[in-house]
C-alpha positions as CSV (number, residue, x, y, z in Angstrom):
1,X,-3.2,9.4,9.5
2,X,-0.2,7.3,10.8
3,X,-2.9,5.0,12.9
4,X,-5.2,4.4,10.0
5,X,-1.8,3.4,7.7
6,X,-0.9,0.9,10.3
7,X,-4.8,-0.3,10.5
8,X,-4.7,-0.6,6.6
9,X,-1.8,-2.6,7.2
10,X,-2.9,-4.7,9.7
11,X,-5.7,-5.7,7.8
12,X,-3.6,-6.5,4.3
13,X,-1.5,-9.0,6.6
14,X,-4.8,-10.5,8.2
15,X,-5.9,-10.8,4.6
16,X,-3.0,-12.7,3.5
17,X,-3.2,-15.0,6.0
18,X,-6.8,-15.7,5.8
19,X,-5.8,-16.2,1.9
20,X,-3.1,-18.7,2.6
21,X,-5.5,-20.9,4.9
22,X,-8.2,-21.2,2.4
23,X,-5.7,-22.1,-0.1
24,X,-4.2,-24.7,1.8
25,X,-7.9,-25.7,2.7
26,X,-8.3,-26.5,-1.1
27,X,-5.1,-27.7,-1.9
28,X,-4.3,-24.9,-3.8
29,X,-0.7,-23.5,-4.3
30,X,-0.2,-20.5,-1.7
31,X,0.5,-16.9,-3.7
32,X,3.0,-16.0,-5.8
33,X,2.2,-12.8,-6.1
34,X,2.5,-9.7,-4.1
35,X,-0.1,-6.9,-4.2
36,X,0.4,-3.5,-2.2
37,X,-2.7,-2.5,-2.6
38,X,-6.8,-2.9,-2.5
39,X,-8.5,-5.1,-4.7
40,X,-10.8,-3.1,-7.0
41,X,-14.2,-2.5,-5.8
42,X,-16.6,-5.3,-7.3
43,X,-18.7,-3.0,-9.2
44,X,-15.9,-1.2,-11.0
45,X,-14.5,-5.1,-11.4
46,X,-18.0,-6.3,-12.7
47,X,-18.7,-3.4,-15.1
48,X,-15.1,-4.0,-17.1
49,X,-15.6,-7.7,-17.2
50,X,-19.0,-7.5,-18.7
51,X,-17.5,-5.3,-21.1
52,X,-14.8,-7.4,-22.1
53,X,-16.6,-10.7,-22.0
54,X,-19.1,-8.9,-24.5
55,X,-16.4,-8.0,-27.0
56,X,-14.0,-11.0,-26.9
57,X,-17.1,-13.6,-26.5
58,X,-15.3,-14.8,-23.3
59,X,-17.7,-16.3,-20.1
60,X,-18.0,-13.2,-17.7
61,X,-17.3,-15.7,-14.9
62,X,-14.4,-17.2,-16.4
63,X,-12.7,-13.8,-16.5
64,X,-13.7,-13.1,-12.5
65,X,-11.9,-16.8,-11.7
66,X,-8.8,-16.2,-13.7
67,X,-8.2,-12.6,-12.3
68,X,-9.5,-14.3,-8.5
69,X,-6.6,-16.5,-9.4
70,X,-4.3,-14.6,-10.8
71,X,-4.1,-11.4,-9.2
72,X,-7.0,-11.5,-6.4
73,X,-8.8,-8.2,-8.0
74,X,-5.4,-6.4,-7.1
75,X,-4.6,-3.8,-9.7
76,X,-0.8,-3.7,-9.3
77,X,0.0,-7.5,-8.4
78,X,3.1,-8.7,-10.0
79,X,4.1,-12.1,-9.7
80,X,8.2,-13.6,-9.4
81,X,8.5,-14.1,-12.8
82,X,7.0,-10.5,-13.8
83,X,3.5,-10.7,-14.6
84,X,1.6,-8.0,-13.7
85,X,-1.8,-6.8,-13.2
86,X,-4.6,-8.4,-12.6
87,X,-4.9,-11.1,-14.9
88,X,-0.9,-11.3,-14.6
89,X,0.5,-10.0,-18.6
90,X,3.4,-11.1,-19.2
91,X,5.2,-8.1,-20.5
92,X,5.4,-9.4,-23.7
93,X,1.8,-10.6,-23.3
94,X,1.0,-7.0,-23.1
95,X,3.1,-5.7,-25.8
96,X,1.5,-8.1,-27.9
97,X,-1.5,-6.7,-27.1
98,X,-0.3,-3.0,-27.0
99,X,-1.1,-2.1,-23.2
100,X,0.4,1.2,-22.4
101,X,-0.3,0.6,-18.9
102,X,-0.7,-3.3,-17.4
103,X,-1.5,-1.8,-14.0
104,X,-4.2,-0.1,-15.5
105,X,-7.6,-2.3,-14.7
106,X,-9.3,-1.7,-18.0
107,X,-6.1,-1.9,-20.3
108,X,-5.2,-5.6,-18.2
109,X,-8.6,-6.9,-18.3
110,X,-9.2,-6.3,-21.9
111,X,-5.7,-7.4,-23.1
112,X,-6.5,-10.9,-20.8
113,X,-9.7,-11.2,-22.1
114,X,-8.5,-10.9,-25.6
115,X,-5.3,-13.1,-25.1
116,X,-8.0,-15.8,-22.9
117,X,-10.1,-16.1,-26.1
118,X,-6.8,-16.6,-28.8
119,X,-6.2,-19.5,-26.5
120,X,-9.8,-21.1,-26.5
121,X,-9.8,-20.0,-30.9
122,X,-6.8,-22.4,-30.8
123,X,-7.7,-24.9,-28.2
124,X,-10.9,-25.6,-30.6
125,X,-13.0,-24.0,-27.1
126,X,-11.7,-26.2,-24.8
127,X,-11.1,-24.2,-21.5
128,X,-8.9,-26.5,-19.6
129,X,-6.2,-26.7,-22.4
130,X,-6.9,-22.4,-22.6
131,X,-6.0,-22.4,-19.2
132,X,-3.0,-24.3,-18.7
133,X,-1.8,-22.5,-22.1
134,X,-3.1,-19.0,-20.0
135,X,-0.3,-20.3,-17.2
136,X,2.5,-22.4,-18.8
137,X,2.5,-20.6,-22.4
138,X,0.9,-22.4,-25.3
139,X,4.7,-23.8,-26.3
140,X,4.3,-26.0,-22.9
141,X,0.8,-27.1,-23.6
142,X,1.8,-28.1,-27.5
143,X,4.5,-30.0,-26.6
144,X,3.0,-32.0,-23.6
145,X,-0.6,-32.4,-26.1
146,X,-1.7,-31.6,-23.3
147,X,-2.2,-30.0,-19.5
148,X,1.9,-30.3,-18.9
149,X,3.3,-31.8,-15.9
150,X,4.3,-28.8,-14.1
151,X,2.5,-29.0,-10.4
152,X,1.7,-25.3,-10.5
153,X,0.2,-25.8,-13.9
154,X,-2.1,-28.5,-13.2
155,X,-3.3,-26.6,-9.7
156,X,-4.4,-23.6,-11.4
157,X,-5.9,-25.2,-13.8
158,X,-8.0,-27.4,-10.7
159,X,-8.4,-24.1,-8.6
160,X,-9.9,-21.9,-11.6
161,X,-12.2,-24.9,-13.0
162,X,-13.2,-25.5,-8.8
163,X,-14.5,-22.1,-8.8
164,X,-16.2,-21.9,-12.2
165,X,-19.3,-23.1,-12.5
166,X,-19.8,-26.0,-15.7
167,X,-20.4,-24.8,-18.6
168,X,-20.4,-25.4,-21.9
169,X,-17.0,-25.2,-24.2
170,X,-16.4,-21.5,-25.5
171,X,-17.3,-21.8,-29.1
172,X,-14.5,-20.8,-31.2
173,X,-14.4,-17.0,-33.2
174,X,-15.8,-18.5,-36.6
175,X,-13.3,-18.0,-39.7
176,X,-13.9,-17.0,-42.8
177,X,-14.3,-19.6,-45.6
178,X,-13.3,-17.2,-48.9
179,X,-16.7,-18.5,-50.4
């Protein structure tokens, strides 16, 4: 059992590695988040983004890039300023949102998802402004009118947009008109 822990180990630090080279191949910003465990198993991952993406009317694969980005598919990342999970809550992100349990796949993805489309309802569906707000906090984006200039702000906003295919703006949750 002791060989295959030091195998498993092995392999995370490989993994890491491996990470940090094809970050620096893309000029991407190397992690800031550490992750003691597997990355949930694609179907699992698949099934509870299709579910979310359904209910929040959010693009499936814009979920997969911001939890690639965030968290890659690890369950209990938690980043140096305390966001945790795999699309990284805040802890007031997922108070907000009333997660019992941010490490828990389903709770985290549906509380991101959720969160993810508030941002493009008030960004008017435009997913680059959603995304820096997703990172810096929609104070920063306000304020700047704009992607602000924070370095790691503007490179995830590159990295996640990189690995998204085009598509067209998320059309904003219609409100009601009191007719």
């Amino acid at each position: 059992m002791e060989k295959q822990r030091a195998a498993i180990a092995i392999q995370r630090e490989a993994a890491r590695k491996q990470a940090d080279i094809v970050a620096q191949a893309f000029g991407m910003p190397r992690a800031t988040v550490t992750a003691d465990c597997d990355p949930i198993p694609d179907p699992y991952a698949s099934a509870l983004l299709g579910f979310a993406a359904t209910t929040q009317h959010v693009d499936a694969k814009l979920l997969r890039a911001v939890i690639l980005q965030e968290s890659g598919f690890r369950p209990c990342a938690v980043s140096t300023k305390g966001a945790q999970g795999l699309m990284q809550l805040m802890p007031a992100t997922a108070e907000q949102f009333q997660v019992a349990d941010p490490f828990d796949p389903r709770q985290n993805i549906e509380a991101g998802a959720r969160y993810l489309k508030q941002l493009l309802d008030k960004y008017k569906g435009d997913v680059t402004l959603a995304l820096a707000a997703y990172n810096a906090g929609p104070a920063a984006v306000d304020a700047a009118k704009g992607i602000p200039d924070i370095p790691e702000t503007r490179d995830y906003v590159k990295a996640i947009l990189s690995i998204t295919p085009p598509a067209p703006p998320q059309t904003p949750t219609p409100r009601p008109t009191g007719n």
